[in-house]
Backbone atoms as SQL, in Angstrom:
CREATE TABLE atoms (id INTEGER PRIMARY KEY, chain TEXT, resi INTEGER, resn TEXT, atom TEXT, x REAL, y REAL, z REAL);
INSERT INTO atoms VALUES
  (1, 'A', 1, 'UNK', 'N', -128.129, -7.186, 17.405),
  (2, 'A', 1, 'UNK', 'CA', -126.765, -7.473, 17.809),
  (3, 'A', 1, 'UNK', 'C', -125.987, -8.124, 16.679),
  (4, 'A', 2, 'UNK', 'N', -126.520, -9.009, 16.038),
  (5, 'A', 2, 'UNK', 'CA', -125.406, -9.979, 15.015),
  (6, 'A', 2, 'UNK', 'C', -125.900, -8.871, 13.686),
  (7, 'A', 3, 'UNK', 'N', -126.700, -8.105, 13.460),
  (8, 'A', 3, 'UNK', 'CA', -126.336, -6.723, 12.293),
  (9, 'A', 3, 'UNK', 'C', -125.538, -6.300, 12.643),
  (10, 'A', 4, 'UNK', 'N', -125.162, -5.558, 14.091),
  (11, 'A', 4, 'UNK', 'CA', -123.919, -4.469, 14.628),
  (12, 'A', 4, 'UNK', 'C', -123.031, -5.246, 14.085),
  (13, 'A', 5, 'UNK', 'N', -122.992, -6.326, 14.372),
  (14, 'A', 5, 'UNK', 'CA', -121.825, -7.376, 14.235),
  (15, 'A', 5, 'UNK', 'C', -121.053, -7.179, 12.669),
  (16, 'A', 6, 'UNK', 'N', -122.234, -7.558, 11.908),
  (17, 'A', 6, 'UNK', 'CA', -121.704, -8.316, 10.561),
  (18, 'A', 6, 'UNK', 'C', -121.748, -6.719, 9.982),
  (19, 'A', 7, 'UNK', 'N', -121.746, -5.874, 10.447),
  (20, 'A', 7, 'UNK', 'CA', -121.997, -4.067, 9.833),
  (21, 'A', 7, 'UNK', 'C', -120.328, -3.697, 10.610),
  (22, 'A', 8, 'UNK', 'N', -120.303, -4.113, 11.425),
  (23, 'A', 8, 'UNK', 'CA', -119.104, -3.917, 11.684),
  (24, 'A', 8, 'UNK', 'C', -117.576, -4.247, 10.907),
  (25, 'A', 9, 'UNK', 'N', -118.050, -5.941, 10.803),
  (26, 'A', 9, 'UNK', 'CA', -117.486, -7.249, 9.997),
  (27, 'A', 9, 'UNK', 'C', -116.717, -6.202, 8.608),
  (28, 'A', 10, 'UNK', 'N', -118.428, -5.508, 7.887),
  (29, 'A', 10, 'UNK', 'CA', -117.917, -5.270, 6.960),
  (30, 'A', 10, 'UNK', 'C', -117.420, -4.012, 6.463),
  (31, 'A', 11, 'UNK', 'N', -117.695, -3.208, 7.592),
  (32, 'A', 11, 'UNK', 'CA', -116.592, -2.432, 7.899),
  (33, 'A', 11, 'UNK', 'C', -115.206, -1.988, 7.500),
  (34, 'A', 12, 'UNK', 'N', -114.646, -2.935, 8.775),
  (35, 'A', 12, 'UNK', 'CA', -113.446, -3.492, 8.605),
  (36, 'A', 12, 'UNK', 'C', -112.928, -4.005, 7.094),
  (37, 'A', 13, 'UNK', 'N', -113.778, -4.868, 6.563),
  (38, 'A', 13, 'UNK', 'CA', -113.583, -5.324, 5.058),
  (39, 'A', 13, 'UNK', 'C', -113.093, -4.541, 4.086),
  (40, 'A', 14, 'UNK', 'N', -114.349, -3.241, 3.737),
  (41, 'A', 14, 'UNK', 'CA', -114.134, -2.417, 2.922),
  (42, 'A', 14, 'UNK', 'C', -113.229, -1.566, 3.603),
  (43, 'A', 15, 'UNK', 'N', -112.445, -1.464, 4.641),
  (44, 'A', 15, 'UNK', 'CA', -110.799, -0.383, 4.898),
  (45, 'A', 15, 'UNK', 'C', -110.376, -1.271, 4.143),
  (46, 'A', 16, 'UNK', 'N', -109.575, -2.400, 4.507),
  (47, 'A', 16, 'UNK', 'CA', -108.762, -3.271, 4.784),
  (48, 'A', 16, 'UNK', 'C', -108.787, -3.589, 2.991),
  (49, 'A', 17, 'UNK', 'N', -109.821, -3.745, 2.060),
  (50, 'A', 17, 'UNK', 'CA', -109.684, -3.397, 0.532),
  (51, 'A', 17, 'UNK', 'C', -109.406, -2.151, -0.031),
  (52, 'A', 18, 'UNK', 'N', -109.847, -1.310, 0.897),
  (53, 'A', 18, 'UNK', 'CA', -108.773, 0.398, 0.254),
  (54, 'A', 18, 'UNK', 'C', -107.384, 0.114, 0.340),
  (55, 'A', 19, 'UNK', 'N', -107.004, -0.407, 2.141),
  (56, 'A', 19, 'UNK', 'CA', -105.829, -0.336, 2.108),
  (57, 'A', 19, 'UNK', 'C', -105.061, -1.310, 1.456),
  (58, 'A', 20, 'UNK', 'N', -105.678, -2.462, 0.605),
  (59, 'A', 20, 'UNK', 'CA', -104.791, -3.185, -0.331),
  (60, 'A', 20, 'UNK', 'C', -104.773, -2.647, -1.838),
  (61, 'A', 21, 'UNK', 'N', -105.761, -2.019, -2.143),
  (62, 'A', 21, 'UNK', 'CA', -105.915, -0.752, -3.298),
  (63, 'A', 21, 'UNK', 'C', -104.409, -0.257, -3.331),
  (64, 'A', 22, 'UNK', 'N', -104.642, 0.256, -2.141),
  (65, 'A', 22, 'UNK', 'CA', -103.620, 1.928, -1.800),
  (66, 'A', 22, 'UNK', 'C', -102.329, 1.351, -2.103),
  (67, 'A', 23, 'UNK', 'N', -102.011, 0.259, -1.399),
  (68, 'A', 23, 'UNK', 'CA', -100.985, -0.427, -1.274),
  (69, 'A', 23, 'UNK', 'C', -100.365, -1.089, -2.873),
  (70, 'A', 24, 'UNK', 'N', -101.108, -1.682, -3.241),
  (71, 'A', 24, 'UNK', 'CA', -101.233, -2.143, -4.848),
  (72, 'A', 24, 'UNK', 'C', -100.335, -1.350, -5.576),
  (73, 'A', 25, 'UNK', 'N', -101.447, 0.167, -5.852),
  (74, 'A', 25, 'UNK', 'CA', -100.707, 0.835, -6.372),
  (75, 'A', 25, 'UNK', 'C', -99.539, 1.687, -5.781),
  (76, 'A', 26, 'UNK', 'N', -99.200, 2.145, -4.698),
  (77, 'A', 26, 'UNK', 'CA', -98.103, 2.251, -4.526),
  (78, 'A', 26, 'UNK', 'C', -96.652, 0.928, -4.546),
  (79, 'A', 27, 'UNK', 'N', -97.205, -0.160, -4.626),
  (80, 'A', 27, 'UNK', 'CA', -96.233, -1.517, -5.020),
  (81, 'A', 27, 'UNK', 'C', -96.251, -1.097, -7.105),
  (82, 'A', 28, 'UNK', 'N', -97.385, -0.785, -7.295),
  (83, 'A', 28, 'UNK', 'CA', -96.666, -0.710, -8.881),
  (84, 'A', 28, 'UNK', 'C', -95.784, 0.464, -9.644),
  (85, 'A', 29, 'UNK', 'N', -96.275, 1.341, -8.524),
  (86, 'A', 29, 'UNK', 'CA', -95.903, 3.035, -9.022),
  (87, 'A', 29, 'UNK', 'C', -93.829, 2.602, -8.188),
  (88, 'A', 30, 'UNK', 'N', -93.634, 2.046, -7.360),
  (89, 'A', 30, 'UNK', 'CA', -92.473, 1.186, -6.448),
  (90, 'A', 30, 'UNK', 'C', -91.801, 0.422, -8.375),
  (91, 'A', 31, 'UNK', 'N', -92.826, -0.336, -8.747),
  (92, 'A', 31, 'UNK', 'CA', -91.914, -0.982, -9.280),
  (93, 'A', 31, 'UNK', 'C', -91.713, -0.460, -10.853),
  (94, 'A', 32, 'UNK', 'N', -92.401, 0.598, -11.102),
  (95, 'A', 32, 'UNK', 'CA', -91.924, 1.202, -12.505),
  (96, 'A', 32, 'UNK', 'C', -91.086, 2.190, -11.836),
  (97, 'A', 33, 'UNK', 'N', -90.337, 2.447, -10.861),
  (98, 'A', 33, 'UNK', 'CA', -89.427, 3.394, -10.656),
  (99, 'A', 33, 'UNK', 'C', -88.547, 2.818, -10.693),
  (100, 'A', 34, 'UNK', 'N', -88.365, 1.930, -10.005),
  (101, 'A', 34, 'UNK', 'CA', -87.218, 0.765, -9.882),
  (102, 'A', 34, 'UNK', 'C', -87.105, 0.266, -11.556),
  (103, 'A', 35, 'UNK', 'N', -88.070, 0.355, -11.910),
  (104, 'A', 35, 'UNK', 'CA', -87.514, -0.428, -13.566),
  (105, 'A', 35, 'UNK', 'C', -86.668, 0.664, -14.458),
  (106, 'A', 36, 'UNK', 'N', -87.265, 1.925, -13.608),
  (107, 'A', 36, 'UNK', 'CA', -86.802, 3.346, -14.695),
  (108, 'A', 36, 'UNK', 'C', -85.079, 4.069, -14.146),
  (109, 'A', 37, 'UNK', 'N', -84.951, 3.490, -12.942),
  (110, 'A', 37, 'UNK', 'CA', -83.579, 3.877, -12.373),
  (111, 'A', 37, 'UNK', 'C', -82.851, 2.634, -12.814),
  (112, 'A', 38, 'UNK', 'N', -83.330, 1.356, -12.820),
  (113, 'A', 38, 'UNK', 'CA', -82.483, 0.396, -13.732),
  (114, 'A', 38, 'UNK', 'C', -82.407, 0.755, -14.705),
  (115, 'A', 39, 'UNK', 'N', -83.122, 1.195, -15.414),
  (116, 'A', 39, 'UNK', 'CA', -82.609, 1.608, -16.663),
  (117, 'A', 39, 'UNK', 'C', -81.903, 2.672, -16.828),
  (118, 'A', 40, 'UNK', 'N', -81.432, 3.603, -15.728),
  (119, 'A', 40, 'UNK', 'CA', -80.961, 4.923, -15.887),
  (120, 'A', 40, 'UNK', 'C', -79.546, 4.139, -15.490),
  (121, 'A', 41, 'UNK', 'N', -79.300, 3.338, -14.591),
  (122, 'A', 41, 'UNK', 'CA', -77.921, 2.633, -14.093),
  (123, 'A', 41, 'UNK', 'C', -77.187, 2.064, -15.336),
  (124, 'A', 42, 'UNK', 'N', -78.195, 0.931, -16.426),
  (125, 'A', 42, 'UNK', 'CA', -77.409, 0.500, -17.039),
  (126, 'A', 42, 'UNK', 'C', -76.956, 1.342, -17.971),
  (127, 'A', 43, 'UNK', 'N', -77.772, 2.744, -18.173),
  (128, 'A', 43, 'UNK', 'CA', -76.928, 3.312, -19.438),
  (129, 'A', 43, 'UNK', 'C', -75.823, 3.618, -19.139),
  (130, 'A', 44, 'UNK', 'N', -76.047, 4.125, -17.750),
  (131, 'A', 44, 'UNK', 'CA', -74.691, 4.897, -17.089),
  (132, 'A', 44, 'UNK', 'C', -73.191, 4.110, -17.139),
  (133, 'A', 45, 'UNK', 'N', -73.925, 2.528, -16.751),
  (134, 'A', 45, 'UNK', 'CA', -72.527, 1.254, -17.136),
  (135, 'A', 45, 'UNK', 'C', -71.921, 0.830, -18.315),
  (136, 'A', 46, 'UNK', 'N', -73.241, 1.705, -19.460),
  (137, 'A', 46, 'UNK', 'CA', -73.158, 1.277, -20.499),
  (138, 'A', 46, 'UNK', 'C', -72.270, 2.174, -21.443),
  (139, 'A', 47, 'UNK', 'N', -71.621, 3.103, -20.582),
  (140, 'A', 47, 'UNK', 'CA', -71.355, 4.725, -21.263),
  (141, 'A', 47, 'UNK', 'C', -69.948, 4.301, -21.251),
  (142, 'A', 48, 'UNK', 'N', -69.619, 5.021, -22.476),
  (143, 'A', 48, 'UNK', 'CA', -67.664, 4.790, -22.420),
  (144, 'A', 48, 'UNK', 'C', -66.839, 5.403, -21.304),
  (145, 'A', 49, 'UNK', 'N', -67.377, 6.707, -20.622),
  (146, 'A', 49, 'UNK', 'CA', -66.816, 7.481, -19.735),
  (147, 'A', 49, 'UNK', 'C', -66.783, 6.531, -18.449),
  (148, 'A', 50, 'UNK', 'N', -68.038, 5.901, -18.311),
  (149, 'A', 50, 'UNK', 'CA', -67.950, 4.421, -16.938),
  (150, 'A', 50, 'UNK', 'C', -66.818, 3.625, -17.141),
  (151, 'A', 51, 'UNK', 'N', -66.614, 2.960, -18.761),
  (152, 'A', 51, 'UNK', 'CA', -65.593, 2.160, -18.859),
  (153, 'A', 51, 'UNK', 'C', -64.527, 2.514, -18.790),
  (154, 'A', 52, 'UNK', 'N', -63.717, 3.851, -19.415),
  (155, 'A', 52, 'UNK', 'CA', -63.116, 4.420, -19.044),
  (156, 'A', 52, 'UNK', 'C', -61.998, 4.741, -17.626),
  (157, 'A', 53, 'UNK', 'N', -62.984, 5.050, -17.065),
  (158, 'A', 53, 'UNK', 'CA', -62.613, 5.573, -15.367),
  (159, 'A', 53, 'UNK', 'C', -62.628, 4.472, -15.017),
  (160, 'A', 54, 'UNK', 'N', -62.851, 3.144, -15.110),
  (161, 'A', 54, 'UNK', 'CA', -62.844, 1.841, -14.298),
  (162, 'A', 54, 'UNK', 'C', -60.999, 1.816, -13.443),
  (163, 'A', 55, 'UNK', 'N', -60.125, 2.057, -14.016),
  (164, 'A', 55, 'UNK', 'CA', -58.749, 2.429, -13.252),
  (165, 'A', 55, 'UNK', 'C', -58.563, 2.522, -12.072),
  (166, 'A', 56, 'UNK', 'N', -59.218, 3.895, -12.972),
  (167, 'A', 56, 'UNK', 'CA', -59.275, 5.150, -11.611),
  (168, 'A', 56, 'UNK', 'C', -60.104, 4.953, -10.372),
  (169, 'A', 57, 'UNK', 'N', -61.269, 3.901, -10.619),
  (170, 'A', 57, 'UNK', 'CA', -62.169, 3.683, -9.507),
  (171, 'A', 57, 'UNK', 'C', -61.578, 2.713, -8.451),
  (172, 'A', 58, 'UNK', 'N', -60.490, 1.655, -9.515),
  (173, 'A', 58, 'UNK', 'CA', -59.866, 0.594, -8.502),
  (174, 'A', 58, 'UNK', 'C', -59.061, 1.020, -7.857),
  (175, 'A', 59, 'UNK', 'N', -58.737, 2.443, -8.245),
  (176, 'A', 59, 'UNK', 'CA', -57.525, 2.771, -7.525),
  (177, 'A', 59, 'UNK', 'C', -57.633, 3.761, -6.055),
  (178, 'A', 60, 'UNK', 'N', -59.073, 3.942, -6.479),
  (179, 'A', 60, 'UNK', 'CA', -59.293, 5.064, -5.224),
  (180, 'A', 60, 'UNK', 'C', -59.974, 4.264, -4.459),
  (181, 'A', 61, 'UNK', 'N', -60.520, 3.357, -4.651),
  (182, 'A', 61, 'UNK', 'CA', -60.902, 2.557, -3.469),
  (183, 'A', 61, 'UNK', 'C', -60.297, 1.933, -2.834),
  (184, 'A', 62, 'UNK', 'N', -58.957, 1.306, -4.159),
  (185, 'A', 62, 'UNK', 'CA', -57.830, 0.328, -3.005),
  (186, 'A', 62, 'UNK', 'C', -57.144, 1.332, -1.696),
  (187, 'A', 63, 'UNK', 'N', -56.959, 2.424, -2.183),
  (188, 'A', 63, 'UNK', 'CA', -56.328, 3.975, -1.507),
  (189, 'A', 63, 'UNK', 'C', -57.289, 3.765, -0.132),
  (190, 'A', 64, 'UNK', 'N', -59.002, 4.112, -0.657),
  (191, 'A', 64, 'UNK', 'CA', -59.793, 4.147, 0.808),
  (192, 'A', 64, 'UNK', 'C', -59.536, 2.675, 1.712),
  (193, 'A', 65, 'UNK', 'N', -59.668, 1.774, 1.105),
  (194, 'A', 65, 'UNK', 'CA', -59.691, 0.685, 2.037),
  (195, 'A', 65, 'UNK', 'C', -58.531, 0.672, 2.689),
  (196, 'A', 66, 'UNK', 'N', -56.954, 0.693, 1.748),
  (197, 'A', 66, 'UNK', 'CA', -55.992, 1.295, 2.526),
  (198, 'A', 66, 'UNK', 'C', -55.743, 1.856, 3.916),
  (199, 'A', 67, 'UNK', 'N', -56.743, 2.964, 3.839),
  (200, 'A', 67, 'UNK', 'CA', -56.333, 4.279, 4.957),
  (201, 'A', 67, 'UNK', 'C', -57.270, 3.533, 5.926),
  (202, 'A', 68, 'UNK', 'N', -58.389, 3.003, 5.611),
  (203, 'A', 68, 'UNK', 'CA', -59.416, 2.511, 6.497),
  (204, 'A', 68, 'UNK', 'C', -58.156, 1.490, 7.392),
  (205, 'A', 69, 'UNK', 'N', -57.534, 1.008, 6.791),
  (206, 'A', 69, 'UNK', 'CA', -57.059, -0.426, 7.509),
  (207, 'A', 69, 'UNK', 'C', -55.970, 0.171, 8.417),
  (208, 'A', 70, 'UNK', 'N', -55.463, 1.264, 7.935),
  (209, 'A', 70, 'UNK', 'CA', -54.316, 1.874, 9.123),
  (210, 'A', 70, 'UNK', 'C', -55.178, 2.828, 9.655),
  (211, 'A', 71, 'UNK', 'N', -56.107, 3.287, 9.560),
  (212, 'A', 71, 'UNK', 'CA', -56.404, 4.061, 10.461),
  (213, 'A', 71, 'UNK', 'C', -56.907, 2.945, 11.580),
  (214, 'A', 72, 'UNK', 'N', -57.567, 2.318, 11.262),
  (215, 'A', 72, 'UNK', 'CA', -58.225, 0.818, 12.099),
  (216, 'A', 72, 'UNK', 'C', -57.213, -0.049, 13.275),
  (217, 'A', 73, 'UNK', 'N', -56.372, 0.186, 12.507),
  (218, 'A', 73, 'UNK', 'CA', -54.954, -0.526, 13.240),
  (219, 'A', 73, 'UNK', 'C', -54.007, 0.368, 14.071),
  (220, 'A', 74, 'UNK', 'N', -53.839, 1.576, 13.481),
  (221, 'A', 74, 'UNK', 'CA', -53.846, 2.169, 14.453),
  (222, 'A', 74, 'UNK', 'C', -52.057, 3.114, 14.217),
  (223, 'A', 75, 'UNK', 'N', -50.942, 1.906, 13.779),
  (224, 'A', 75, 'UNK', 'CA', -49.424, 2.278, 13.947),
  (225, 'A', 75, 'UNK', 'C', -49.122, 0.673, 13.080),
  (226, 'A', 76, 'UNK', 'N', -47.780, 1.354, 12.716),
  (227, 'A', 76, 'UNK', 'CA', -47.190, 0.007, 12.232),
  (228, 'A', 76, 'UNK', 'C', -47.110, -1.324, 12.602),
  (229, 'A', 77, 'UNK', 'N', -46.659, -1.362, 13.818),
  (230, 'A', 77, 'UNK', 'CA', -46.983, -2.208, 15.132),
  (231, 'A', 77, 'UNK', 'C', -48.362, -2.893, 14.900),
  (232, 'A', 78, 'UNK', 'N', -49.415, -2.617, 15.149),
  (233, 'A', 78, 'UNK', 'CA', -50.827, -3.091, 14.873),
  (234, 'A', 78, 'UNK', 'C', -50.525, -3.592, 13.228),
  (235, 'A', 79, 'UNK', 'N', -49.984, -2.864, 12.508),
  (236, 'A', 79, 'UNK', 'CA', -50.504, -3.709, 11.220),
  (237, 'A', 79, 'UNK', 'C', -49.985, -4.756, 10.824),
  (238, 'A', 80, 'UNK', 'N', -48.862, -4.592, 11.951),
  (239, 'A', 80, 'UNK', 'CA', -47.592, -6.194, 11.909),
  (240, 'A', 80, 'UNK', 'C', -48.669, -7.398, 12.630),
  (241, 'A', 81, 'UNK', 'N', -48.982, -6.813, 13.780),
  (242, 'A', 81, 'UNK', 'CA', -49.664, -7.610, 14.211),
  (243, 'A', 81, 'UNK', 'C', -50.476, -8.253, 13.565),
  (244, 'A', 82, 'UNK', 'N', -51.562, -7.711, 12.391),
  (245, 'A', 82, 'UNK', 'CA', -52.865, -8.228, 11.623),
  (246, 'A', 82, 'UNK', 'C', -52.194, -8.834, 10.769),
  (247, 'A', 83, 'UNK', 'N', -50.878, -8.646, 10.149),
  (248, 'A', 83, 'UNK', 'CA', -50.246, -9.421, 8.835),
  (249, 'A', 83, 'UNK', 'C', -50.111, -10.996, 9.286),
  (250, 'A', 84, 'UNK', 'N', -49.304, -10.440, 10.819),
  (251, 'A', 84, 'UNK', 'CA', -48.865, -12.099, 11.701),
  (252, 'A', 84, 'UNK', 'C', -49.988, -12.760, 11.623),
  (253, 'A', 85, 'UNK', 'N', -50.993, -12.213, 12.703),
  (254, 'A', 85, 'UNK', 'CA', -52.383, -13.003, 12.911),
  (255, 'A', 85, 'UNK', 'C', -53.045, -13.823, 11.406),
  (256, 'A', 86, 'UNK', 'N', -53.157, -13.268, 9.966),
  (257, 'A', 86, 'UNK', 'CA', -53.224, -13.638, 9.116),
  (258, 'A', 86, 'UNK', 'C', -52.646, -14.620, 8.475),
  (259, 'A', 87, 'UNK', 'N', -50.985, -14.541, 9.021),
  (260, 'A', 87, 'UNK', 'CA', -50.380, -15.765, 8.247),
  (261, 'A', 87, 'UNK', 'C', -51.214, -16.917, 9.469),
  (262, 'A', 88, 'UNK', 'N', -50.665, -17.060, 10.253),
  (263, 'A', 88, 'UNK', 'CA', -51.126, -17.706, 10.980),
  (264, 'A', 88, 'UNK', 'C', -52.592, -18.767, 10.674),
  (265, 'A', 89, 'UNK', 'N', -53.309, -17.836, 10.747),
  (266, 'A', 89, 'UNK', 'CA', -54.910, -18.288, 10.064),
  (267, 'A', 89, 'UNK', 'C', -55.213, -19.040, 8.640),
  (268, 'A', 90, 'UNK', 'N', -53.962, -18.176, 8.094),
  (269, 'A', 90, 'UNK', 'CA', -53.644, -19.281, 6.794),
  (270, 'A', 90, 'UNK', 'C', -53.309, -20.521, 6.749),
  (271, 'A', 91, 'UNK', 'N', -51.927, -20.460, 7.796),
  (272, 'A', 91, 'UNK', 'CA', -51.569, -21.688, 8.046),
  (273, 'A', 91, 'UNK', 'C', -52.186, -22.445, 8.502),
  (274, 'A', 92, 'UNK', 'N', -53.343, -22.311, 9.373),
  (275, 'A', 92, 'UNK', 'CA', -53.779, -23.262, 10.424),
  (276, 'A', 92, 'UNK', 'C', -55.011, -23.699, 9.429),
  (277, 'A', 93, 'UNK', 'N', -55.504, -23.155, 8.245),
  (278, 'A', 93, 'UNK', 'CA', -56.660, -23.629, 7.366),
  (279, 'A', 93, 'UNK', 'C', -55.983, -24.469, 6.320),
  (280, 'A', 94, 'UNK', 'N', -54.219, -24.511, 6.305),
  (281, 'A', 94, 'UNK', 'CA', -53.762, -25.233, 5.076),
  (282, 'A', 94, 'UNK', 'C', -53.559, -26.805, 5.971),
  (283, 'A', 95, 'UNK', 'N', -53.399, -26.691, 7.584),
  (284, 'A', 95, 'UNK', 'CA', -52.937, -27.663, 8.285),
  (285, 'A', 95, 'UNK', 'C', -54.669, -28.489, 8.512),
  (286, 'A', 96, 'UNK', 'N', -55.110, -27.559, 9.310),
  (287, 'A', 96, 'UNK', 'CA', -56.649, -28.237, 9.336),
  (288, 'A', 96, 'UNK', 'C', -57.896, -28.334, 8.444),
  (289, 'A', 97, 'UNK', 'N', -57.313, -27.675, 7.385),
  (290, 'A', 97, 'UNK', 'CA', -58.232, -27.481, 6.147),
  (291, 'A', 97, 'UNK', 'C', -58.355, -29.282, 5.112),
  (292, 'A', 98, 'UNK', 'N', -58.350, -28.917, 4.334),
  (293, 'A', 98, 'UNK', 'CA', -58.882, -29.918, 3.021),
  (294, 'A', 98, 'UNK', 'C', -57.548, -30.727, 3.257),
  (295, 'A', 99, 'UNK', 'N', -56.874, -30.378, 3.841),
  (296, 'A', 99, 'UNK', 'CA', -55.166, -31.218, 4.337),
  (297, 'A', 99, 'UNK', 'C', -55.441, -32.396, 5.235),
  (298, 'A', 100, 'UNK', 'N', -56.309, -32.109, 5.961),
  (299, 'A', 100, 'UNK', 'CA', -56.426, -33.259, 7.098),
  (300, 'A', 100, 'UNK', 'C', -57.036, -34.297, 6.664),
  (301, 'A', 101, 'UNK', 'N', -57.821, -34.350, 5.398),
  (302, 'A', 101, 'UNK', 'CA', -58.866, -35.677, 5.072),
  (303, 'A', 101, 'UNK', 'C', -57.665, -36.110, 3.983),
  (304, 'A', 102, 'UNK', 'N', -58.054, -37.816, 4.147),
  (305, 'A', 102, 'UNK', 'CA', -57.584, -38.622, 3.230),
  (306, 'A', 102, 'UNK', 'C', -57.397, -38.558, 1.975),
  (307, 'A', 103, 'UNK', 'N', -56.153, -38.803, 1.010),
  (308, 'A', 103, 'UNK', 'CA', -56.354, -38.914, -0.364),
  (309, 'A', 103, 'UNK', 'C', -56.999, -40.064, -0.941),
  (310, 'A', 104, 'UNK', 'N', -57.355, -40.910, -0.438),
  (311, 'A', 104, 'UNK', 'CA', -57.032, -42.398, -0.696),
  (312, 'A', 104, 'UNK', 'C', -58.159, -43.766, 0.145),
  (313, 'A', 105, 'UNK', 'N', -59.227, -44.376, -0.388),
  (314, 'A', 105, 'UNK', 'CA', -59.957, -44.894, 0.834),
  (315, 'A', 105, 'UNK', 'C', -58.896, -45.596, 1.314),
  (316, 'A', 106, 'UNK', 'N', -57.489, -46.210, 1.223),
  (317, 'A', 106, 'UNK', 'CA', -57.025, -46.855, 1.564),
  (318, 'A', 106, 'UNK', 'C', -56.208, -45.954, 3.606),
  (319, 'A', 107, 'UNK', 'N', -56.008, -44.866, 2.674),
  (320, 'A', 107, 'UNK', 'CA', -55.522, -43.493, 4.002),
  (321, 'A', 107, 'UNK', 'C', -56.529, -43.693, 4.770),
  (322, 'A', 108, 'UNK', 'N', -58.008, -43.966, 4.640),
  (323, 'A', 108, 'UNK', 'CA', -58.948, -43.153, 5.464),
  (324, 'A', 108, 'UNK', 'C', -58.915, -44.965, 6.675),
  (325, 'A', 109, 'UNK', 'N', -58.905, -45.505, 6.568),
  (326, 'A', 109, 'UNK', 'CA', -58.408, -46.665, 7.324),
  (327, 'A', 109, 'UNK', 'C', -57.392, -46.946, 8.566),
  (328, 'A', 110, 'UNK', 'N', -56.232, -46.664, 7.958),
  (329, 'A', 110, 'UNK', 'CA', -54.878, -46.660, 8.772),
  (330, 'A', 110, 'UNK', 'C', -54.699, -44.934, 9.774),
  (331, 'A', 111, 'UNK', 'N', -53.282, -44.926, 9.520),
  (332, 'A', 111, 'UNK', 'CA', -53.606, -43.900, 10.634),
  (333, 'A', 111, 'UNK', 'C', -53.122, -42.648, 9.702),
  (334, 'A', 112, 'UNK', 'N', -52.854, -41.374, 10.000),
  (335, 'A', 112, 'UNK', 'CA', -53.454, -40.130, 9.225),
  (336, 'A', 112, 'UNK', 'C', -51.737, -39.826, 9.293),
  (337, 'A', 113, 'UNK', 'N', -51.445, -39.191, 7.828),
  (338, 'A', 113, 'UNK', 'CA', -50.049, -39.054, 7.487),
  (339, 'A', 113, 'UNK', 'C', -49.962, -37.593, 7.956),
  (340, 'A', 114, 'UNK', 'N', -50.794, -36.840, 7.998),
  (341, 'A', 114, 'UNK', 'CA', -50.344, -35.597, 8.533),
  (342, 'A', 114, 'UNK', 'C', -49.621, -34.952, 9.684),
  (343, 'A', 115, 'UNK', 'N', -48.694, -33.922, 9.445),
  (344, 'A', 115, 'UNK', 'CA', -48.235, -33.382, 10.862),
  (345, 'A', 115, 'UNK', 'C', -48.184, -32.624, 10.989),
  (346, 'A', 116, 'UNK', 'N', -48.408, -31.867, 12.308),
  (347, 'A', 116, 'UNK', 'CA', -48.939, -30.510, 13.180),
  (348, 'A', 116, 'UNK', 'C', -47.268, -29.933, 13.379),
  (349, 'A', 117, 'UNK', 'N', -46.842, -29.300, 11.947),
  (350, 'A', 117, 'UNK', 'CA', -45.422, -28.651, 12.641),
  (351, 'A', 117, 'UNK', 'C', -46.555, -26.891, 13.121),
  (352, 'A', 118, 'UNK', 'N', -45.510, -26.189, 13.563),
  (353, 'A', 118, 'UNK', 'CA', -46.015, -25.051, 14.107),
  (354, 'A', 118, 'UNK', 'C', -44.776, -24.455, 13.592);
């Protein structure tokens, strides 16, 4: 019974060292690919034609994010709405933001000079 056992035991052992073998090398064969597509990226960043087109890339994305945001919104109406909602959010981080604490240990004492216009 305790042979079945420890025959079993080691068994299990010798998979469980293939499968960290197996694993091993597929983690190194993982990380010389990754080293070899980094290196294929930076030439690509490194190429005048990348630097080049940099413009053109800010410009077609500002375009996509653009269309994303009216299509998202929906009509003019909606995008008034997100501009409003925005100021708003601004305002209320310039009122309750880094605005509300004291300049002064002498401020942080007395009572708080700030005011809640709307």
């Amino acid at each position: 019974m305790a042979e079945d056992l420890e025959k079993y035991y080691q068994d299990l052992y010798e998979r469980e060292k293939e499968k960290n073998e197996q694993l091993a090398y597929r983690l190194s064969a993982s990380q010389r690919e990754v080293e070899d597509l980094t290196r294929k990226l930076d030439k690509i960043k490194g190429s005048i034609f990348w630097k080049l087109a940099k413009p053109a890339r800010v410009v077609i994305n500002y375009c996509i994010a653009t269309k994303n945001r009216i299509l998202c919104h929906g009509n003019p109406k909606g995008i008034a709405h997100k501009l409003l909602s925005k100021y708003r959010e601004k305002k209320a981080i310039r009122i309750h933001g880094t605005g509300s604490f004291p300049s002064s240990p002498k401020d942080a004492c007395g009572f708080s000079r700030r005011t809640y216009a709307i």
